[in-house]
C-alpha positions in Angstrom: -27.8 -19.7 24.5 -24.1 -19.2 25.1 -22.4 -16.1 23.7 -20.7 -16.9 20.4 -16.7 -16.7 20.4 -15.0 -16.4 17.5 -11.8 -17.2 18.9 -12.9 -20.9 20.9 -14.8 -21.6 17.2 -11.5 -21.3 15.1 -9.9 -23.1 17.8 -12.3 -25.9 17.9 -12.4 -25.8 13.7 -8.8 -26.3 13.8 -9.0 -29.0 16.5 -11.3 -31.0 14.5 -9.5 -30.5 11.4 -6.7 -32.0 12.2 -4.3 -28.8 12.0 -2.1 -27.3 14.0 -3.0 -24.6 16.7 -1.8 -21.4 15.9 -0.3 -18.3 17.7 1.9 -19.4 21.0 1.5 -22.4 20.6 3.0 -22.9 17.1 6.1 -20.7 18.5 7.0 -23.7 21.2 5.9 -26.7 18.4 8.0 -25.2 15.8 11.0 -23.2 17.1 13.1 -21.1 14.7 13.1 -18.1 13.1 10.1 -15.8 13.3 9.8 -13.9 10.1 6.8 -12.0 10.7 8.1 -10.1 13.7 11.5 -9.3 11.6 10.0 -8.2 8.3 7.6 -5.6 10.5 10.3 -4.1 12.7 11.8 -3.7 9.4 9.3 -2.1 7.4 7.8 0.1 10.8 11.6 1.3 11.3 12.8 2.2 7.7 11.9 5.9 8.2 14.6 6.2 10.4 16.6 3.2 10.0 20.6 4.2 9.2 20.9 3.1 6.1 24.4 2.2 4.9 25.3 5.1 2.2 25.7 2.3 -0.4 22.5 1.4 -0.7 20.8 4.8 -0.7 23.1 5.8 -3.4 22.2 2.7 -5.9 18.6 3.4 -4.6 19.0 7.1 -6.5 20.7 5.5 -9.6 17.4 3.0 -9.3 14.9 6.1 -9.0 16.7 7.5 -12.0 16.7 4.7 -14.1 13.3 4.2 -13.3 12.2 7.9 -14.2 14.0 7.8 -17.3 12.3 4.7 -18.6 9.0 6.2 -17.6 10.1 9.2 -19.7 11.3 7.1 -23.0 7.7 5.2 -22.6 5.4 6.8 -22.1 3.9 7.0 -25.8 4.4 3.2 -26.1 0.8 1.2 -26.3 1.1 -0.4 -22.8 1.6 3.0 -21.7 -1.1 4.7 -23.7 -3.9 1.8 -22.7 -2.9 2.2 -19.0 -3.8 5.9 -18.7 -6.5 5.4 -21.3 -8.3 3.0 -18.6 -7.2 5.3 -15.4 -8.6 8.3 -16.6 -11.8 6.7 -17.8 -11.8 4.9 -14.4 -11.0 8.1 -12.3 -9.6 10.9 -14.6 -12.4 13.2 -13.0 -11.5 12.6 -9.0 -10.8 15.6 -6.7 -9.5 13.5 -4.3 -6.3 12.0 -3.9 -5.8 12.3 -7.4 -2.4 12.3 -8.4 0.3 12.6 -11.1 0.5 9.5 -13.5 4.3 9.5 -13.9 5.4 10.6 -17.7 2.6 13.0 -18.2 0.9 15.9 -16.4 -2.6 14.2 -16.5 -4.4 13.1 -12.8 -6.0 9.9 -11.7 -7.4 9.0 -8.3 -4.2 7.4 -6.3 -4.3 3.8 -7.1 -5.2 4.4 -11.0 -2.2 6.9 -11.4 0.2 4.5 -9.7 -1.5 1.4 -12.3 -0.8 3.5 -14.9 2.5 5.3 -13.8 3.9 1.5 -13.3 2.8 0.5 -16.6 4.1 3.1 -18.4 8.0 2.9 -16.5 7.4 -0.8 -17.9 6.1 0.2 -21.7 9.5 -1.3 -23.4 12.5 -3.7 -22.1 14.8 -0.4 -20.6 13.7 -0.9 -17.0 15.9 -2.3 -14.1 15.8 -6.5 -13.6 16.8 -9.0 -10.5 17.9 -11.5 -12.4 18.2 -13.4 -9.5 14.5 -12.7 -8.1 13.4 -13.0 -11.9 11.3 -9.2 -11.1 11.8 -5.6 -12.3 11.3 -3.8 -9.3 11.5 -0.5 -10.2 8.3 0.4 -12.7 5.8 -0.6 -9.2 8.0 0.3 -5.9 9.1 3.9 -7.7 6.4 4.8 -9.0 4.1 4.0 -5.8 6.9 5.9 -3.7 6.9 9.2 -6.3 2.8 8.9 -6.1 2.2 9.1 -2.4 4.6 11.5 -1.6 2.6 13.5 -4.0 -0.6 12.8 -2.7 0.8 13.0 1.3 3.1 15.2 1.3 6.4 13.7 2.1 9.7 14.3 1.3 12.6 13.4 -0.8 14.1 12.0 1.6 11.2 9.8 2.9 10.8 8.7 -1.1 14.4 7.2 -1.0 13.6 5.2 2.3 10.7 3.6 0.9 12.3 2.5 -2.5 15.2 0.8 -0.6 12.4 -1.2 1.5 10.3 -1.6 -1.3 13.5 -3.3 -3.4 14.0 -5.5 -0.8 11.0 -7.2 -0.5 10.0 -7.7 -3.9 13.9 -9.0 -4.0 13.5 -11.5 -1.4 9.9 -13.1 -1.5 10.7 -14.8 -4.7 13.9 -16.4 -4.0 13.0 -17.2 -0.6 10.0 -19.1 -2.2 12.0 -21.0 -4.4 12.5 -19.6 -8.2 11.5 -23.3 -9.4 8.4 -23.9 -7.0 6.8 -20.9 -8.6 7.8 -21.9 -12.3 6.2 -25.1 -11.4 3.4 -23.5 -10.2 3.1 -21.8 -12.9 3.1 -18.2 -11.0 5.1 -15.2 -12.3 7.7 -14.2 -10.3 7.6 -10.6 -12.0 3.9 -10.2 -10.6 4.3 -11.7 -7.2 7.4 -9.8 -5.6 6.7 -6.1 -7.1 3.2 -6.6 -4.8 5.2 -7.2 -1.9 7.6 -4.7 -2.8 4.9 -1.8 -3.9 3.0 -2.9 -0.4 6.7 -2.3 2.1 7.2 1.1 0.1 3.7 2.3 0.7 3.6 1.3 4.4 6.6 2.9 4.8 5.4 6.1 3.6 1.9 5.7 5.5 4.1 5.2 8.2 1.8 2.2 8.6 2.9 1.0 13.3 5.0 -2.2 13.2 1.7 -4.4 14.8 -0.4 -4.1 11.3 2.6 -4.9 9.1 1.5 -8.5 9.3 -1.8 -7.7 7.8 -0.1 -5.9 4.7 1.9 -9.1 4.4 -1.3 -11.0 4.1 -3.2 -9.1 2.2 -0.8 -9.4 -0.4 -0.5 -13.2 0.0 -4.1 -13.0 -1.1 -3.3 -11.1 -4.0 0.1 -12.0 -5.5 -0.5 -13.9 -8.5 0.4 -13.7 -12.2 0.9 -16.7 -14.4 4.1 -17.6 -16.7 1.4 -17.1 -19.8 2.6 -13.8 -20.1 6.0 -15.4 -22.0 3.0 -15.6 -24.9 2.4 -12.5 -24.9 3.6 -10.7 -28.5 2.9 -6.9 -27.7 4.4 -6.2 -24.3 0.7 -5.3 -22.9 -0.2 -7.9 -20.6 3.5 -8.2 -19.8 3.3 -4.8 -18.7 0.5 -5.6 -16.3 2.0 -8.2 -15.0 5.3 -7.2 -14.4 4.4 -3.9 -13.1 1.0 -2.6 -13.1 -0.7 -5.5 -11.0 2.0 -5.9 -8.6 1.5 -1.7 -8.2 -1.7 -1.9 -7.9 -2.1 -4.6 -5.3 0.9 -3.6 -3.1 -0.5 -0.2 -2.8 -4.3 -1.4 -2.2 -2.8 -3.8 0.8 -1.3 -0.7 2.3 -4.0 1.4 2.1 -6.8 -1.3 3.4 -4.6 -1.6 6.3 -4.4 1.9 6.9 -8.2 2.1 6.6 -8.3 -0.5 9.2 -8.4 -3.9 7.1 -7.5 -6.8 9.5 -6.4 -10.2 8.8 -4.2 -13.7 9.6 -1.4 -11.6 10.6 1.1 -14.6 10.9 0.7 -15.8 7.3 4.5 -16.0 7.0 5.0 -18.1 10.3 1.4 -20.0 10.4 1.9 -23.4 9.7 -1.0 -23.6 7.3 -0.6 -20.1 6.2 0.3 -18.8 2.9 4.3 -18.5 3.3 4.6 -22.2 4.6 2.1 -23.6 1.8 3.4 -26.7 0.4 3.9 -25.8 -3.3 6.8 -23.5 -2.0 8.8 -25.9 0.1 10.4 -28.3 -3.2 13.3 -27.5 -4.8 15.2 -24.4 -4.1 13.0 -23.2 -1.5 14.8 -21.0 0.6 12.8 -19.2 3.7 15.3 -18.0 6.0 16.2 -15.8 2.8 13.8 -13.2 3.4 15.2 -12.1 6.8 19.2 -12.7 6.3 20.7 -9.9 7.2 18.1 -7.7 6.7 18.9 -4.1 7.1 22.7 -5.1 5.7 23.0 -6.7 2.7 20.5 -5.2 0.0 18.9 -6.7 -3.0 19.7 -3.8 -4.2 23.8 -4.6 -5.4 21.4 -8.0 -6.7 19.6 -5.6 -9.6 20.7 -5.1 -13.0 20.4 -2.6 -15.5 19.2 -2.7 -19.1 22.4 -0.6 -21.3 19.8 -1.5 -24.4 16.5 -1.3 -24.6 16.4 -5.3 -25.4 15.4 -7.8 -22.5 17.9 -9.1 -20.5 19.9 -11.6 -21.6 19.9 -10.4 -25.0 22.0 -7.5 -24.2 25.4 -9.6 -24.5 24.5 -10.3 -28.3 23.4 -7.2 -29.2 26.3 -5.2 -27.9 28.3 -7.9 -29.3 26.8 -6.8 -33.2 26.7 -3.2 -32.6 30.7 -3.4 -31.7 31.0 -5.9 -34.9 29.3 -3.1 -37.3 32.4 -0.7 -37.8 34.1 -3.8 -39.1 30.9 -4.8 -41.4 29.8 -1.5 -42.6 27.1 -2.0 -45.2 28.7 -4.9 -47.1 26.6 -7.6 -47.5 25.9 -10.2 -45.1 25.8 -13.7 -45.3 25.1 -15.2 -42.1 24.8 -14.8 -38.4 25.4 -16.5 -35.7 24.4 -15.8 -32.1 25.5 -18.9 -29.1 24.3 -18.3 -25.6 23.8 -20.2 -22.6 20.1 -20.6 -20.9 16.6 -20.7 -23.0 18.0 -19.8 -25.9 15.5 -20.7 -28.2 12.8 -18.1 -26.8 15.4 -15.5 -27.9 15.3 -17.3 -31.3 12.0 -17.5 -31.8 10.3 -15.4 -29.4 7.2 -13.4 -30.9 8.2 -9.7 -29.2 10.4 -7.6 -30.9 12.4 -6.8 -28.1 13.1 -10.8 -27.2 14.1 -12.3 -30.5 17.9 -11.5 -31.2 17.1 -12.4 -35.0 14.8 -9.7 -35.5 16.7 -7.4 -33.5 20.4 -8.3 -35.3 18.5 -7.4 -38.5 17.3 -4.2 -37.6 21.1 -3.5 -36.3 23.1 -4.2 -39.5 19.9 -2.7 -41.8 20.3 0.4 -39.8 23.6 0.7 -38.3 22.6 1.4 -35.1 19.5 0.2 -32.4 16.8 2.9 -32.3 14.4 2.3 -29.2 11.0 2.4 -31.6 12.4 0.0 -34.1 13.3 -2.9 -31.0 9.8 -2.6 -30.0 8.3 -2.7 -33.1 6.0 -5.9 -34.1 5.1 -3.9 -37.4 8.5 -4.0 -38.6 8.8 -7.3 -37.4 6.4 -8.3 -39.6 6.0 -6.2 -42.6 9.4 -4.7 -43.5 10.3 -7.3 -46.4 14.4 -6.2 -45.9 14.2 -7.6 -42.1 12.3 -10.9 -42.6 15.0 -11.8 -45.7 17.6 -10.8 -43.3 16.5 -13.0 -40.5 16.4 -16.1 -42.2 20.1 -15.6 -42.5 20.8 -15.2 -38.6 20.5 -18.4 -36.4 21.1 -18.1 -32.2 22.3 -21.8 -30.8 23.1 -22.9 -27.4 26.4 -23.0 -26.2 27.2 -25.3 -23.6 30.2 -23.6 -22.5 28.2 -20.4 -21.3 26.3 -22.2 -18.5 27.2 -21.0 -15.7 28.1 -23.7 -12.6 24.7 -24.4 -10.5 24.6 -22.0 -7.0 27.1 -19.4 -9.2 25.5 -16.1 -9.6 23.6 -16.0 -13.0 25.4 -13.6 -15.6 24.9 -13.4 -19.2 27.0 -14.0 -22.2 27.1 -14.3 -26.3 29.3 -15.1 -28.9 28.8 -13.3 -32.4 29.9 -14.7 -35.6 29.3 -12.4 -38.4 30.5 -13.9 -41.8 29.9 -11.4 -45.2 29.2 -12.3 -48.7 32.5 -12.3 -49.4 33.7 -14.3 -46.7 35.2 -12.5 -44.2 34.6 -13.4 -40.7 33.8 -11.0 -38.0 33.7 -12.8 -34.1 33.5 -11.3 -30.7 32.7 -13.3 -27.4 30.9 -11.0 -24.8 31.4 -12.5 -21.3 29.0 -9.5 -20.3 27.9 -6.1 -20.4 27.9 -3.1 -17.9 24.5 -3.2 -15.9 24.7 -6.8 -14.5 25.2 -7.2 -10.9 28.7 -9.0 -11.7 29.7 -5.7 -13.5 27.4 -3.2 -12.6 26.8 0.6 -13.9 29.1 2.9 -12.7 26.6 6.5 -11.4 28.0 8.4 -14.2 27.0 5.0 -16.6 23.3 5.6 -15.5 23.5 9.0 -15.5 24.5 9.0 -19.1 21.6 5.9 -20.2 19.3 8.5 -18.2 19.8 11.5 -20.7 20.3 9.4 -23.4 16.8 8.4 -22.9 15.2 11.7 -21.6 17.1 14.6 -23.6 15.6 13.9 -26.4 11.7 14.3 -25.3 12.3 16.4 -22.7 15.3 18.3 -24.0 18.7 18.6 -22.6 18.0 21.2 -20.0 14.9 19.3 -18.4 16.7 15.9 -18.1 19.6 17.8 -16.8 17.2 18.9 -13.6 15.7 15.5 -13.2 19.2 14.1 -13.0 20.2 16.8 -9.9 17.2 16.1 -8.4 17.8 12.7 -7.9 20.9 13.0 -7.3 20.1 15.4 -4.5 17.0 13.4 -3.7 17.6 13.6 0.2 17.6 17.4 0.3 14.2 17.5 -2.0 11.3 18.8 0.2 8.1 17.4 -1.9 9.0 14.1 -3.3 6.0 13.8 -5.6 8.2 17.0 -7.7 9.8 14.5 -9.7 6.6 13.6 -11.3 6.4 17.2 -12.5 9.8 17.1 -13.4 9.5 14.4 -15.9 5.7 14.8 -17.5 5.4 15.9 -20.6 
């Protein structure tokens, strides 16, 4: 009986299917670019790439922002579940337990980092690509903050790894085509952070340039997540999708492959594989994206950050409102009206607090100002009797005129009408506000969200050293220190 070969059966199984071969061959029958090779050399190489100063100093702000949010979260139900389910899972682990990030309780490594992403995505503060449609930050900072605390690597190694780790879970969307996924119905915000969290941690594994390929596709086999999580009221599975999957799968990619996991390592360059499949080559599809100019231009100037803690393109209106209120005061209110470009009806009628500009333009001229708790409040929503009167008296339309031209760089806007009892009128047209790429946070902007969010639960003197920490991030010998630095 002849010796079985694995290699002359996938070769004949492909043969008589009908595909085409795969490895050298596929380089001569499809020439062009090869983004496997690019996308390892990359990721093998960022430990001691040279990084242009830019981007490792909006990587800090990132970190920061990141940490901060984290900090403001962390007794927020998403946040509270997470740990709730790591520690039961592997609360009790002596090895490779780590920090989860906002407290000073230990899980096994891949729990804490489920957990710790969770919790940095508890409430709508976190940083966006509103391009990419992800929030990078919650998965790729947390993963880089929990194995430097569980391998021992520096500062300095951290900051490298989130600036690889933002530019995958940047790119993979985009260059899949934003409206191929919405079509397939699969979640942008869970499919890049797994990429992303997978590129930090095998940067800080330190993971050799030839098993880079199988990170990539065990990732492919787990990036999913489904639009359904725009039905979701209480920011749970949101928070599981947008961070804590994508966490958790990135960083078990990484570490399978470090164990010694092998797979299809051309699944961005096989024909039939995973990158190529045909639900990602319609409309908008864009593959060379993932390589252009890697190393040079970083999706890093392409992520936002959130001034309020409201989701994204609400921001315009409700800095809009709260600029409106010296004007308003407490006099009565008769109406409100809110015009926007884009899907402005979920931000009508959307069921979490956070989303629906109605609910949250109540809250505002009830209480004069936005507190954190209140946005993210579905009791309040729902049972304070003052808020639901008010909303019925506060409509958001579309405006036309806001739509940005097609291949412009998305940007958000809003128009506030505010009209009192008496029937004065109030207006103010916000063409944007500070955090979007177009207009983005100056360091001394995020320094002062950071402590606006931190001081207060950590107290002024704590959030002071987590700010000069990251600030001096470079110079810090143990990297996992600013988990320490922010539990509570």
């Amino acid at each position: 009986m002849p010796k079985f070969n694995r290699r002359d059966f996938v070769a004949a199984a492909v043969a008589l299917a009908g595909l085409p071969p795969s490895g050298a061959a596929f380089a001569r029958q499809a020439p062009g670019p090869r983004y496997t090779p690019a996308l390892a050399r990359y990721i093998a190489s960022s430990q001691s790439f040279a990084f242009p100063e830019e981007h490792r100093e909006l990587a800090r702000r990132h970190i920061l922002d990141t940490l901060a949010s984290a900090v403001a979260c962390r007794d927020l139900e998403p946040s509270s579940l997470a740990r709730a389910y790591a520690l039961a899972q592997s609360g009790d682990a002596r090895k490779s337990a780590v920090t989860i990030l906002g407290v000073s309780e230990k899980a096994a490594l891949v729990d804490a980092v489920f957990a710790g992403a969770m919790t940095a995505h508890g409430a709508e503060i976190n940083d966006f690509n509103p391009a990419s449609f992800v929030q990078p930050g919650p998965s790729v900072v947390t993963t880089a903050i929990a194995l430097a605390e569980a391998r021992g690597r520096t500062g300095e190694e951290v900051l490298r790894s989130v600036i690889v780790g933002y530019e995958l879970a940047g790119r993979i969307p985009r260059a899949l085509g934003n409206k191929n996924l919405q079509k397939a119905n699969i979640a942008n915000h869970g499919l890049g952070p797994v990429f992303g969290t997978a590129a930090t941690a095998a940067s800080l594994l330190r993971l050799p340039e030839d098993r880079i390929g199988d990170v990539l596709t065990y990732c492919a086999q787990q990036a999913s997540g489904s639009w359904q999580w725009m039905l979701d009221v209480e920011h749970i599975e949101k928070s599981f999708v947008f961070a804590g999957m994508g966490a958790r799968n990135g960083l078990q990619a990484a570490l399978m492959v470090e164990t010694g996991f092998r797979g299809v390592r051309d699944s961005f360059d096989q024909p039939t594989g995973w990158f190529n499949s045909p639900i990602f080559r319609g409309e908008g599809a864009r593959p060379d994206y993932l390589i252009e100019q890697l190393g040079e231009r970083s999706e890093l100037l392409e992520t936002a950050y959130k001034r309020y803690p409201v989701g994204g393109p609400t921001q315009p209106a409700v800095h809009g409102l709260l600029q409106l209120l010296p004007k308003v005061g407490r006099r009565p209110v008769r109406s409100v009206t809110i015009s926007m470009p884009g899907r402005w009806q979920a931000f009508r009628d959307a069921e979490m607090p956070a989303l629906n500009l109605r609910y949250l333009s109540a809250i505002i001229l009830i209480d004069g100002r936005l507190d954190f708790v209140s946005a993210q409040s579905l009791d309040r929503m729902h049972g304070d009797a003052a808020v639901k009167a008010l909303m019925a008296r506060i409509d958001v339309v579309h405006d036309p005129a806001q739509e940005h031209e097609e291949g412009k760089a998305r940007t958000e806007s809003a128009r506030v009408i505010v009209e009192e009892e008496g029937g004065r009128r109030h207006e103010i047209f916000v063409p944007w506000v500070a955090g979007f790429p177009s207009h983005p946070m100056s360091k001394a902007d995020v320094e002062a969200k950071a402590l606006e969010l931190m001081s207060p639960l950590l107290g002024a003197a704590r959030a002071k050293a987590v700010v000069a920490a990251v600030w001096d991030l470079q110079s810090l010998p143990a990297g996992g220190e600013l988990a320490r630095l922010v539990a509570r």
